[in-house]
N, CA, C and O atoms as a GROMACS GRO file, in nm:
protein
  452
    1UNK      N    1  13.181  12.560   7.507
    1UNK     CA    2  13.162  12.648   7.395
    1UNK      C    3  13.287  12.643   7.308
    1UNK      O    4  13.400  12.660   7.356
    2UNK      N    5  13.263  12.618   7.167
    2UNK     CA    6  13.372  12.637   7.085
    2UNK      C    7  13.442  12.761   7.073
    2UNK      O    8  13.358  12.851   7.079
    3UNK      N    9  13.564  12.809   7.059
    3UNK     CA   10  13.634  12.928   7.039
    3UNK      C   11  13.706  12.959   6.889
    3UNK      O   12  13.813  12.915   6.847
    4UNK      N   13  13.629  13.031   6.835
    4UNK     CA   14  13.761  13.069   6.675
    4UNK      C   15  13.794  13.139   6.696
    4UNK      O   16  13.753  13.188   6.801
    5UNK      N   17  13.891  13.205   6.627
    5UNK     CA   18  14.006  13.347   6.606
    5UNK      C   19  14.109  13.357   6.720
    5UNK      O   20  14.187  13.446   6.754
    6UNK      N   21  14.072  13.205   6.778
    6UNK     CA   22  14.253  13.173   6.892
    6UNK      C   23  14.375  13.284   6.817
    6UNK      O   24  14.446  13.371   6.868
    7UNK      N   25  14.364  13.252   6.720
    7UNK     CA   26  14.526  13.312   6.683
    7UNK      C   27  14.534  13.425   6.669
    7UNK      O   28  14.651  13.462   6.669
    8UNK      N   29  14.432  13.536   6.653
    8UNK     CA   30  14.451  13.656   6.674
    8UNK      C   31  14.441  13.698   6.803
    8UNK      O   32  14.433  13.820   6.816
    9UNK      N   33  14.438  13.615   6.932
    9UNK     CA   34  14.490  13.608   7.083
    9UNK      C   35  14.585  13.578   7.060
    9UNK      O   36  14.673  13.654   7.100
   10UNK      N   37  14.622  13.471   6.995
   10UNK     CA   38  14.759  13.431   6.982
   10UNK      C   39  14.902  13.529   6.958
   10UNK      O   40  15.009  13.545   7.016
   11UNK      N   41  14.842  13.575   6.852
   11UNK     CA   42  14.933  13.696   6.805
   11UNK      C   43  14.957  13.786   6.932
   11UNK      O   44  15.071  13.789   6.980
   12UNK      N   45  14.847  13.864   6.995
   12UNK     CA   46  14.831  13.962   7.072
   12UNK      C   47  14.934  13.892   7.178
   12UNK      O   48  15.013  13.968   7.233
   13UNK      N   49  14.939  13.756   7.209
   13UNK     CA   50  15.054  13.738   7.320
   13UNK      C   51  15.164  13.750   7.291
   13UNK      O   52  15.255  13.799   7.358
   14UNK      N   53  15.168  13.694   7.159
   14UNK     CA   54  15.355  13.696   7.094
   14UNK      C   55  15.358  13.845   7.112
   14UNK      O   56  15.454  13.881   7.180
   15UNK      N   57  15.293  13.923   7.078
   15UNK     CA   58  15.323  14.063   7.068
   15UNK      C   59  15.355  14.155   7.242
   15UNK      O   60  15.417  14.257   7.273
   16UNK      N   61  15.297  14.080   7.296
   16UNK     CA   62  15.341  14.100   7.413
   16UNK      C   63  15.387  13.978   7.490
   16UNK      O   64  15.314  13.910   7.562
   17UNK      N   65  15.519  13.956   7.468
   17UNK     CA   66  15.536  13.811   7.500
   17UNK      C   67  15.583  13.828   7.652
   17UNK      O   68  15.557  13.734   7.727
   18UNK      N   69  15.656  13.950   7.710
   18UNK     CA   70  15.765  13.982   7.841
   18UNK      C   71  15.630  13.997   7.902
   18UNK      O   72  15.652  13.962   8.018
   19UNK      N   73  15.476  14.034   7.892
   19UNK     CA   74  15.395  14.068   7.948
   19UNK      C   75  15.333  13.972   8.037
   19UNK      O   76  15.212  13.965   8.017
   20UNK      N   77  15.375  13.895   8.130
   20UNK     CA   78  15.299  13.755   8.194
   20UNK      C   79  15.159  13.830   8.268
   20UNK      O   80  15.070  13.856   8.188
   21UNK      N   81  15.149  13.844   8.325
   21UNK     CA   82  14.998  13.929   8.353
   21UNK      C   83  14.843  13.934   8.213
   21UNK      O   84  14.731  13.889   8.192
   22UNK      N   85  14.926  14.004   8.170
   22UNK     CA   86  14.861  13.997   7.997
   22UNK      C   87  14.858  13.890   7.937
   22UNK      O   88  14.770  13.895   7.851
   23UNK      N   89  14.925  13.765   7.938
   23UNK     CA   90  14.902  13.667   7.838
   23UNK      C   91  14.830  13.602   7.931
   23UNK      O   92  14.724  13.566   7.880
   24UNK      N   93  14.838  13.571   8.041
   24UNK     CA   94  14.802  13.502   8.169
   24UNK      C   95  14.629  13.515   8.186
   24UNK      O   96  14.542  13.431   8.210
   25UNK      N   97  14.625  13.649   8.162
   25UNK     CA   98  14.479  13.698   8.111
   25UNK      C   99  14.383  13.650   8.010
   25UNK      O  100  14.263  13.625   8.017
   26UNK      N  101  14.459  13.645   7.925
   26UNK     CA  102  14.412  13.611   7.801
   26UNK      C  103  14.389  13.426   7.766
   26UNK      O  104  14.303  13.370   7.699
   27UNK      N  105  14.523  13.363   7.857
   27UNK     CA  106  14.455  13.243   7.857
   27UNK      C  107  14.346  13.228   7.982
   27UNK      O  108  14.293  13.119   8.001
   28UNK      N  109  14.322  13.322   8.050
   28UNK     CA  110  14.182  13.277   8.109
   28UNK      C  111  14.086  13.294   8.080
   28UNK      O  112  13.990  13.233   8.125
   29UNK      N  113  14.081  13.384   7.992
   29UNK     CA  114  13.946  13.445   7.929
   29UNK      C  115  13.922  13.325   7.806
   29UNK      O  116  13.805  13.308   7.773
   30UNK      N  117  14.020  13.247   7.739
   30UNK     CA  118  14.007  13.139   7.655
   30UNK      C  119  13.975  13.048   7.720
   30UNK      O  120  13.928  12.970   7.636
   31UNK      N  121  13.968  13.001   7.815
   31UNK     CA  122  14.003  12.899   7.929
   31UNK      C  123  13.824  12.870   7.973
   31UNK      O  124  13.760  12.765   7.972
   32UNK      N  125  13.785  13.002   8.007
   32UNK     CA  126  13.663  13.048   8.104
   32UNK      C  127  13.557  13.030   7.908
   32UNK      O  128  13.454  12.962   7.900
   33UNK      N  129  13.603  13.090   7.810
   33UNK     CA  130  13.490  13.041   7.727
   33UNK      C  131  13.479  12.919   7.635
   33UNK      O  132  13.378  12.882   7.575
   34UNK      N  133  13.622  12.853   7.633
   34UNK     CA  134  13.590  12.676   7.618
   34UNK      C  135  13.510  12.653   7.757
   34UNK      O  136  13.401  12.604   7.729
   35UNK      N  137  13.520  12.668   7.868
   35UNK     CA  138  13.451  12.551   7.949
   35UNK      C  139  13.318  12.611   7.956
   35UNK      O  140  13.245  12.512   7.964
   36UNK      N  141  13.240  12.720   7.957
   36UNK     CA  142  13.114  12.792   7.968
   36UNK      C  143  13.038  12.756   7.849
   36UNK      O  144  13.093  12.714   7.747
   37UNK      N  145  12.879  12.777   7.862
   37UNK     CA  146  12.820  12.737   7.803
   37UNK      C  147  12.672  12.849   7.830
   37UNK      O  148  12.555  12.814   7.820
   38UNK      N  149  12.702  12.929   7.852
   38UNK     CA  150  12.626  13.038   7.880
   38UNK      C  151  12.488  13.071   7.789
   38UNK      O  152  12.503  13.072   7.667
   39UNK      N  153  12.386  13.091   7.830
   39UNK     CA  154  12.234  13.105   7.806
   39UNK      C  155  12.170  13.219   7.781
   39UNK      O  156  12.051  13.209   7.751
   40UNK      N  157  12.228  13.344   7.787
   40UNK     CA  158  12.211  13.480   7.750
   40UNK      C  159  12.285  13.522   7.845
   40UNK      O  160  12.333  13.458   7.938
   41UNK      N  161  12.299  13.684   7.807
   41UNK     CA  162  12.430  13.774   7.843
   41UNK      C  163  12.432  13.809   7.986
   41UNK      O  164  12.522  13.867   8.047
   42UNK      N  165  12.346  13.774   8.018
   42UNK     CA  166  12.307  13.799   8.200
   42UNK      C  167  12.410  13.737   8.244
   42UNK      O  168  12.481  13.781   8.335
   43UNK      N  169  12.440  13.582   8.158
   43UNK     CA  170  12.510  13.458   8.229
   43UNK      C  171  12.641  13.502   8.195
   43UNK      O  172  12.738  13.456   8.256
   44UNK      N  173  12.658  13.591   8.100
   44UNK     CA  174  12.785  13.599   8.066
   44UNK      C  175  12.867  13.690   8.150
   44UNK      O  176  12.988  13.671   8.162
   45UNK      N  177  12.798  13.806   8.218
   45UNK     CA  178  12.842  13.967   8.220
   45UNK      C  179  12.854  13.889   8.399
   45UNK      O  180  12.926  13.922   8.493
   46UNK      N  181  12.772  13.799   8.390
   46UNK     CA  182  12.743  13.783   8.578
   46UNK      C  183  12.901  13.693   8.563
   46UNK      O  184  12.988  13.744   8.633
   47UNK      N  185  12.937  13.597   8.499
   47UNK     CA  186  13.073  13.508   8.493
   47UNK      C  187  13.189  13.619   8.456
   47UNK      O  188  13.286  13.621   8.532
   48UNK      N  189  13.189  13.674   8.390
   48UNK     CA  190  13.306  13.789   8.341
   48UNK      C  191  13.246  13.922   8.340
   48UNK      O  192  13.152  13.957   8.268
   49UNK      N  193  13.310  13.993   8.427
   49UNK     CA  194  13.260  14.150   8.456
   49UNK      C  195  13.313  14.253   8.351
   49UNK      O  196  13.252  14.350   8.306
   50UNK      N  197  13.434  14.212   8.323
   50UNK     CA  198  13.470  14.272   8.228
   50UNK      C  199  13.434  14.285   8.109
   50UNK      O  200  13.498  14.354   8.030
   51UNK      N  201  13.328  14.222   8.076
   51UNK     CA  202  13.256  14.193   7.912
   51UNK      C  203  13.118  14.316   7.922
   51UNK      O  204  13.032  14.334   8.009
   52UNK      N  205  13.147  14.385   7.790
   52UNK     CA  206  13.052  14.492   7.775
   52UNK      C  207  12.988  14.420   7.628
   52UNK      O  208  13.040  14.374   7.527
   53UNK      N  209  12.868  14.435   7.669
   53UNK     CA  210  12.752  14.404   7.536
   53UNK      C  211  12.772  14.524   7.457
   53UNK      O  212  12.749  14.634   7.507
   54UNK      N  213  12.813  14.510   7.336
   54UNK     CA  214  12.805  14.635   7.260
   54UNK      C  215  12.767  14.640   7.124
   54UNK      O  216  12.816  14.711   7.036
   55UNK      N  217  12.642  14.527   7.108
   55UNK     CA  218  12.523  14.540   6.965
   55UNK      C  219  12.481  14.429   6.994
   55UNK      O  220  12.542  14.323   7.005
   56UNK      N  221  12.332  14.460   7.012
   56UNK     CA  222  12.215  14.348   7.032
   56UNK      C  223  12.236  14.222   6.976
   56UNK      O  224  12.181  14.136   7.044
   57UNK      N  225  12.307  14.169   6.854
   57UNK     CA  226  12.366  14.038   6.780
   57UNK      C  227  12.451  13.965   6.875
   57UNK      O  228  12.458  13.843   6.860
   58UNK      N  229  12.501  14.009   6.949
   58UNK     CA  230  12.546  13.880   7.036
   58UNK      C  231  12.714  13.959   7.014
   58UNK      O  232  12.777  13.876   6.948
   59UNK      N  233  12.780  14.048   7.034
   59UNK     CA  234  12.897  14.099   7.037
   59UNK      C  235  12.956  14.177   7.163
   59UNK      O  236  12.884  14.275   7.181
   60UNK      N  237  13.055  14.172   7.254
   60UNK     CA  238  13.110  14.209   7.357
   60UNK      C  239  13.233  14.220   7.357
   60UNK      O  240  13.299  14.131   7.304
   61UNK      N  241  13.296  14.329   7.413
   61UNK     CA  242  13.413  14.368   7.431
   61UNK      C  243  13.434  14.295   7.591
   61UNK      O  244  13.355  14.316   7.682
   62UNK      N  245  13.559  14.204   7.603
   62UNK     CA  246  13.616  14.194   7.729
   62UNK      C  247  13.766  14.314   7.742
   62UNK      O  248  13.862  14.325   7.667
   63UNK      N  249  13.724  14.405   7.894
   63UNK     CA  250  13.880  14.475   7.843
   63UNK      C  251  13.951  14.409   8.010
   63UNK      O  252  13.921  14.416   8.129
   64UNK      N  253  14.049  14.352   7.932
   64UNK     CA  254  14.116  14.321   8.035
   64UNK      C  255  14.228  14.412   8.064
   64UNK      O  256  14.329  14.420   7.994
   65UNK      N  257  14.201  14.490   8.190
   65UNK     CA  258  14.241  14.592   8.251
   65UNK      C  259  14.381  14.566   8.254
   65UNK      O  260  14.433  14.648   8.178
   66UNK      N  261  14.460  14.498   8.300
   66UNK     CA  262  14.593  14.449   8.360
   66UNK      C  263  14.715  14.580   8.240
   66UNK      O  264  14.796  14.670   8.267
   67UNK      N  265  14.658  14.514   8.104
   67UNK     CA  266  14.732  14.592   7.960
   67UNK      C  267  14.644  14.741   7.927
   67UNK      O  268  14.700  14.846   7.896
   68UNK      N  269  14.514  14.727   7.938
   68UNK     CA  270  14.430  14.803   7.903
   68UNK      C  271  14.384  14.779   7.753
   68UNK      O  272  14.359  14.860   7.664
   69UNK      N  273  14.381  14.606   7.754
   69UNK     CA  274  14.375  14.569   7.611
   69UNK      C  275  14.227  14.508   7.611
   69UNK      O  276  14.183  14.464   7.717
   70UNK      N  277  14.149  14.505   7.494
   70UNK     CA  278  14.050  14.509   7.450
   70UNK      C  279  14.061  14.410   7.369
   70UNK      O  280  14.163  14.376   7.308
   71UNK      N  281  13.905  14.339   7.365
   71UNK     CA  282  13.924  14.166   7.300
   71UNK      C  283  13.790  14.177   7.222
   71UNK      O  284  13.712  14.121   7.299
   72UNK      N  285  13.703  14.224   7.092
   72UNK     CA  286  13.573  14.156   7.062
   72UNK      C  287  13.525  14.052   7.022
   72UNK      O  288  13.572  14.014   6.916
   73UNK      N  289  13.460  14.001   7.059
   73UNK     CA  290  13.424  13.895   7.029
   73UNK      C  291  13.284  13.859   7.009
   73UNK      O  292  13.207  13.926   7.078
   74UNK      N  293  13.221  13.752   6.915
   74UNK     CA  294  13.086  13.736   6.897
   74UNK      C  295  13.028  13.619   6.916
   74UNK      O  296  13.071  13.524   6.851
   75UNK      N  297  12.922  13.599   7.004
   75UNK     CA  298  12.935  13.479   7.056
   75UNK      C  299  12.756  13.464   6.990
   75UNK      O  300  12.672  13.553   7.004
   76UNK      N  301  12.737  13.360   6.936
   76UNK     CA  302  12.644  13.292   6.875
   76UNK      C  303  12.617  13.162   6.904
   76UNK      O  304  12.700  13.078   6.869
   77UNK      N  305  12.500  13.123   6.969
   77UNK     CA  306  12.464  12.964   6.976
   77UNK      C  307  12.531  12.931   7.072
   77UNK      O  308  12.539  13.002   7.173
   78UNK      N  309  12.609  12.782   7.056
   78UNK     CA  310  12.744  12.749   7.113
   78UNK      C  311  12.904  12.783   7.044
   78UNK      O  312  13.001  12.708   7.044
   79UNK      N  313  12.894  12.891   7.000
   79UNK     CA  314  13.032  12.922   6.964
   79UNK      C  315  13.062  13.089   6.985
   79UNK      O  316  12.988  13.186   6.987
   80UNK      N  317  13.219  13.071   7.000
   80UNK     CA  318  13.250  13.208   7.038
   80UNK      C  319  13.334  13.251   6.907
   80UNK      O  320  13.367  13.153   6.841
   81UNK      N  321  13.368  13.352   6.864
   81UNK     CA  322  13.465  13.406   6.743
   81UNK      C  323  13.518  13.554   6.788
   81UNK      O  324  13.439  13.647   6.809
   82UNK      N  325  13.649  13.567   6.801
   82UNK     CA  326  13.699  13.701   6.836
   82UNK      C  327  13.744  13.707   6.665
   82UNK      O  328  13.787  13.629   6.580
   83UNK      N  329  13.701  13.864   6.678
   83UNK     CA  330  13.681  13.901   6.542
   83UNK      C  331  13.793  14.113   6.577
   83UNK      O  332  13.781  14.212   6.506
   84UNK      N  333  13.863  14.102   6.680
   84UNK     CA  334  13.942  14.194   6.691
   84UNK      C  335  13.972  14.185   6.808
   84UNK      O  336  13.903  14.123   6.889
   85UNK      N  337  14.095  14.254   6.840
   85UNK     CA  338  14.214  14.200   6.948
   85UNK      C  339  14.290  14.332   6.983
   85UNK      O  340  14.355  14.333   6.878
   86UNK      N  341  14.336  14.450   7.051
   86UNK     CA  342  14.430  14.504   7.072
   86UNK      C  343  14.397  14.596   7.176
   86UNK      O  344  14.303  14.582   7.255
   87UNK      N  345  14.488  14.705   7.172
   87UNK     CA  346  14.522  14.810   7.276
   87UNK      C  347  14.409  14.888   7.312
   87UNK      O  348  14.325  14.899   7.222
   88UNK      N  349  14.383  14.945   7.423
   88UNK     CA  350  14.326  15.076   7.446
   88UNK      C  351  14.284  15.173   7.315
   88UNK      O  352  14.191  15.203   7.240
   89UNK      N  353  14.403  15.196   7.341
   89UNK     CA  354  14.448  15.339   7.264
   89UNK      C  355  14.364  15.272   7.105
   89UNK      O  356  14.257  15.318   7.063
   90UNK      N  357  14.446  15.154   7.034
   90UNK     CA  358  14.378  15.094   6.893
   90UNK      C  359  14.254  15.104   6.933
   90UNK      O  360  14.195  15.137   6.831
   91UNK      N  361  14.186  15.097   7.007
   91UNK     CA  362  14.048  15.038   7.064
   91UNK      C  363  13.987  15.196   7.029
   91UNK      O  364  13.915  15.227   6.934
   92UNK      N  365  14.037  15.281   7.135
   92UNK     CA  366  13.939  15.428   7.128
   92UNK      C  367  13.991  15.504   6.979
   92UNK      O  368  13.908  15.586   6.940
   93UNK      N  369  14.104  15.493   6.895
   93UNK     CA  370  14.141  15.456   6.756
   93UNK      C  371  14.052  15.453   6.659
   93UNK      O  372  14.031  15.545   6.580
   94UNK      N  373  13.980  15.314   6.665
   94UNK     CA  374  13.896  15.245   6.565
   94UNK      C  375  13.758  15.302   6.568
   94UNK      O  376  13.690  15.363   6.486
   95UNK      N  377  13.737  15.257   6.708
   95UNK     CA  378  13.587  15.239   6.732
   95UNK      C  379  13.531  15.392   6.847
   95UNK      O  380  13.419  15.430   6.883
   96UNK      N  381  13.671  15.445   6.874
   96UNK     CA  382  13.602  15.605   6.914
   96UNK      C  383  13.489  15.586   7.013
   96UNK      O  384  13.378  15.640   7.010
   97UNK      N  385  13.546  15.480   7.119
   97UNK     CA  386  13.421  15.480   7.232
   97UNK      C  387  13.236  15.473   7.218
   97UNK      O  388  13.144  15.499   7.295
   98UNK      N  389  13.244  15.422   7.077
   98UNK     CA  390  13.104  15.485   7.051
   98UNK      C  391  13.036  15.373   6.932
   98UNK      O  392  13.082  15.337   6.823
   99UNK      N  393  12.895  15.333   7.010
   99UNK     CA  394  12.845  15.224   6.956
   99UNK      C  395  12.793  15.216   6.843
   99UNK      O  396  12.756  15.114   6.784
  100UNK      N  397  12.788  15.353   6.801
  100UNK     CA  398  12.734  15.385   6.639
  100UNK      C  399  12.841  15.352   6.547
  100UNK      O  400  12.816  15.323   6.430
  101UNK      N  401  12.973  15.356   6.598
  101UNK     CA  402  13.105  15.353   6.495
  101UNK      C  403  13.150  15.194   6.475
  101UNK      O  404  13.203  15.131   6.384
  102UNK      N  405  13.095  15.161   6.627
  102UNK     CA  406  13.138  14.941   6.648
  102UNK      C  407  13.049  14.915   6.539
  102UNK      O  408  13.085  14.844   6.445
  103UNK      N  409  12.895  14.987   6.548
  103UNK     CA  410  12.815  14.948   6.446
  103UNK      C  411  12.843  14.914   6.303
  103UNK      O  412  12.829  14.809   6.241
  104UNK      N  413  12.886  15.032   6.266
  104UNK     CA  414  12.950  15.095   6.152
  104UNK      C  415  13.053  15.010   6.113
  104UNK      O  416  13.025  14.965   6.001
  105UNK      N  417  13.156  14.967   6.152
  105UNK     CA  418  13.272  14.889   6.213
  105UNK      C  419  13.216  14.723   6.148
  105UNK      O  420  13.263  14.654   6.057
  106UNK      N  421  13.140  14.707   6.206
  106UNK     CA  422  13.074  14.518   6.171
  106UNK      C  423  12.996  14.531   6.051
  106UNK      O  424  12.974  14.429   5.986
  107UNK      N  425  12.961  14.614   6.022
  107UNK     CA  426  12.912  14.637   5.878
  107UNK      C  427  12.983  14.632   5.755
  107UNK      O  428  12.951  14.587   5.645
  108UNK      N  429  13.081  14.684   5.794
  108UNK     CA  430  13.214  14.695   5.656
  108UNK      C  431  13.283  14.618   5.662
  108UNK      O  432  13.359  14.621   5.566
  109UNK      N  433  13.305  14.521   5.744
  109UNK     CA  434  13.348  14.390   5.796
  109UNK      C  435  13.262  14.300   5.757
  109UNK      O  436  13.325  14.221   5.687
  110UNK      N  437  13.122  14.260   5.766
  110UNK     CA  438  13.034  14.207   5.696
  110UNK      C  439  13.020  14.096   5.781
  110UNK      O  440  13.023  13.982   5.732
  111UNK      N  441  13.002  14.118   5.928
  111UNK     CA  442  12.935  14.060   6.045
  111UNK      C  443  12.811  14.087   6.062
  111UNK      O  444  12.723  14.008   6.098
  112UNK      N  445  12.797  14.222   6.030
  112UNK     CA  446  12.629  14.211   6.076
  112UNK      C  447  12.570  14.302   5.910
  112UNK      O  448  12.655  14.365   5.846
  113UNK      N  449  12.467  14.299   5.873
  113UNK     CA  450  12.382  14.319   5.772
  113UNK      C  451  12.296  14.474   5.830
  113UNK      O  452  12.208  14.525   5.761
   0.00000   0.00000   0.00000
């Protein structure tokens, strides 16, 4: 599977660069969706536990616990695109735990219609 928005992982490591756990994470979760090739979300959630489906279009939060950092990403066809990257805290911040606001959120962003 192809991967875009590497560099806003990218960033998130420079930003935590002393963090080896956390970046270590993050290249596996890049690692695990170049080599996967996954067939619906069953295949996905059953390979990475940490990935929450959160809008029927094909969008999931991985939170990798280690930081308590939060990754979305939208995975379409054969390609993946992280389309936001950060903390917990940014995370319950933005999107306020709540799937009406992620909704809300990809709309004004102009991911989903």
């Amino acid at each position: 599977m192809r991967l875009y928005g590497i560099r806003i992982l990218e960033k998130l490591k420079r930003k935590n660069r002393g963090n080896a756990p956390l970046t270590n994470a993050i290249d596996a979760l890049i690692k695990t969706i170049e080599k996967e090739n996954w067939k619906n979300p069953n295949e996905l959630v059953k390979s990475r536990s940490d990935a929450d489906s959160v809008h029927s279009e094909g969008f999931y939060f991985f939170n990798i616990k280690i930081h308590r950092t939060m990754i979305f990403i939208e995975f379409e066809d054969d390609r993946a695109t992280v389309i936001w990257a950060g903390s917990h805290k940014d995370y319950e911040k933005i999107f306020q735990n709540n799937r009406n606001v992620i909704e809300k959120w990809l709309r004004a962003h102009s991911w989903i219609k």
